[in-house]
N, C-alpha and C positions, 0 to 999 in steps of 0.2 A: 639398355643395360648391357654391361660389357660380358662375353663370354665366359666362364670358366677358364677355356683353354687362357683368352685373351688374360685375362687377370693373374692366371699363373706364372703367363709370361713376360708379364709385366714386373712381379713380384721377384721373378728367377732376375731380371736383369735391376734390383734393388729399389724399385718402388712401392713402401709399407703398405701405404695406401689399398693399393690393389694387393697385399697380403693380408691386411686386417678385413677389405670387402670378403674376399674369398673365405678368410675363415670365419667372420659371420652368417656368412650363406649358410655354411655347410656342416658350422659347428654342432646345432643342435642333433642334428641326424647322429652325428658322429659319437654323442652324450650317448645317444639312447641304443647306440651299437653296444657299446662298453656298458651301460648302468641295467641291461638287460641280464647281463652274465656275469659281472664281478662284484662281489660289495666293498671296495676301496680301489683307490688308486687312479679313478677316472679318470678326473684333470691329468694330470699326469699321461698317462694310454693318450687322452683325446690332442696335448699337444706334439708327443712325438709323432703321431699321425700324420700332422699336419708339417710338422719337420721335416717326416720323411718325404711328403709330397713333396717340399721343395727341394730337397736331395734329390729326390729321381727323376723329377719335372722333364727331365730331358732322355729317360727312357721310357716314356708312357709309349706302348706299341700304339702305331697307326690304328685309329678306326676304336681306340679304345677312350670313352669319356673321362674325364678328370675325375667326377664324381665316383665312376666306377672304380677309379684305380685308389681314391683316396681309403673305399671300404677296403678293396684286394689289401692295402697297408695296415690296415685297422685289424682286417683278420687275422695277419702275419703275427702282427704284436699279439692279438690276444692269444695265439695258441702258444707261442715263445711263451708270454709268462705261465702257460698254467705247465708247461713243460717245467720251465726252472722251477715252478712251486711245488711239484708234484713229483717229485724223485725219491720214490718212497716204495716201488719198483709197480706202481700202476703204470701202466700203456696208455697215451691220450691219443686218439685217433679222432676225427674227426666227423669221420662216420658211424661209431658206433660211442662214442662217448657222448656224453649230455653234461652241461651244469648241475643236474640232480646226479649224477653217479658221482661227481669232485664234491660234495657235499657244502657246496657254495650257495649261499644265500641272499641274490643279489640284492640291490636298492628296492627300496617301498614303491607299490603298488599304488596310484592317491585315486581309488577307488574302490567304493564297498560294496560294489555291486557280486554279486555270489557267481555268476557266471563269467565277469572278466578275471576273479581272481582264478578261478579255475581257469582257466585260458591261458594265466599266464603263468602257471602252478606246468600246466603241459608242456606248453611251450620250452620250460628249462629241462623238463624229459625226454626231448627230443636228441637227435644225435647233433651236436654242433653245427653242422655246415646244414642240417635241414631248417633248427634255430634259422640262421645264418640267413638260408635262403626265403623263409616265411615271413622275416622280419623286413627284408629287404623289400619283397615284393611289396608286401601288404601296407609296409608303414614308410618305405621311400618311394614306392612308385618305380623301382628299376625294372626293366625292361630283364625279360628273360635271359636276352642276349646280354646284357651288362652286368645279372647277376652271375652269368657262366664268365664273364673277365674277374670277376672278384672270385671265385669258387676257384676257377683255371680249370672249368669244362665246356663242352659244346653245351648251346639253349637247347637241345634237346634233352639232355639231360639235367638238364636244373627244371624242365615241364615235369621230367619226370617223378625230378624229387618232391617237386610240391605237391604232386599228385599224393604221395606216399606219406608226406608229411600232415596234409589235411586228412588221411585216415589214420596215420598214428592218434593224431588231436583229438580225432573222433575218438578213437579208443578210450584215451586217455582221460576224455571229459567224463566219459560212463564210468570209469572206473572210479575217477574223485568226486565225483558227484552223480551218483544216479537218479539223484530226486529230478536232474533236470531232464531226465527223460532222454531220448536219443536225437542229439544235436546233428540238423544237416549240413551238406556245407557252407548253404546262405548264412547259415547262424556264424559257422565259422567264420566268414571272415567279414562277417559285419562287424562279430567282435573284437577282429583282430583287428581290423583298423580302428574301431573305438579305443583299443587300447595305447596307440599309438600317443597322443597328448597326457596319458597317465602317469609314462614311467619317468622317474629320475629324483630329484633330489626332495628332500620337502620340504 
């Protein structure tokens, strides 16, 4: 199976082929970045993404994977538009703003179970880039180092935000739902990967 890198670079010098492998690969991931935080405009988000990958295909810094730089793109867009949407004199920041403060409602849940909706009820009250980084780890499998190329911080500090993000969660869970009692972090992220195949369209 050919690279990421190799099929980019195949696609950058005009073979579809290796642009439609590429964005088969990758596209789902790319869905569930977008259809976690916005409710419209996905498609859209998901193929400028992929646009922009092959626009910048040839500044991807050394040592940084395709995949990583394809989210760093993904993220770019998503805070642009909630910028253009939100000029209304709210501040989006990315560290202390959430999906739940923009009063965004994104795509359906296709699950009924009471503890992944809550999970994913927290998850949009978190600050964006911890979203951002709890999504990434848990339901792409990136490497710490490859969530700090999409963030644009050192892996030591995205260790740290997930630290901080699995006890926001915690909080969070007690707070919408107390009946489930006090969720550890195994719970957390068994459900957070469960929730992974859930979200997007229906």
């Amino acid at each position: 199976m050919d690279s990421d890198a190799a099929l980019l670079a195949s696609w950058r010098g005009g073979d579809q082929r290796a642009g439609r492998a590429l964005f088969a690969r990758h596209v789902d991931g790319v869905s569930r970045f977008f259809f976690s935080k916005v409710s419209s405009g996905v498609d859209d988000l998901v193929q400028r993404s992929f646009l922009g990958l092959l626009e910048r295909s040839a500044e991807i810094p050394s040592g940084v994977v395709v995949r990583a730089y394809l989210f760093g793109i993904a993220r770019n867009l998503l805070l642009r538009r909630f910028r253009d949407e939100y000029r209304d004199g709210r501040y989006i920041d990315e560290l202390t703003t959430s999906v739940a403060d923009l009063g965004i409602t994104p795509s359906v849940l296709h699950d009924q179970r009471k503890q992944l909706a809550l999970l994913y009820s927290a998850l949009q009250a978190l600050p964006l880039d911890l979203q951002i980084a709890v999504e990434l780890f848990y339901w792409e499998e990136l490497a710490a180092g490859e969530i700090g190329s999409v963030l644009g911080v050192p892996e030591g500090t995205v260790r740290s935000r997930l630290r901080r993000a699995r006890e926001l969660l915690a909080q969070q869970l007690q707070t919408l739902g107390p009946g489930l009692g006090e969720p550890s972090i195994e719970d957390i992220e068994r459900w957070a990967r469960e929730l992974r195949d859930r979200i997007g369209r229906p």
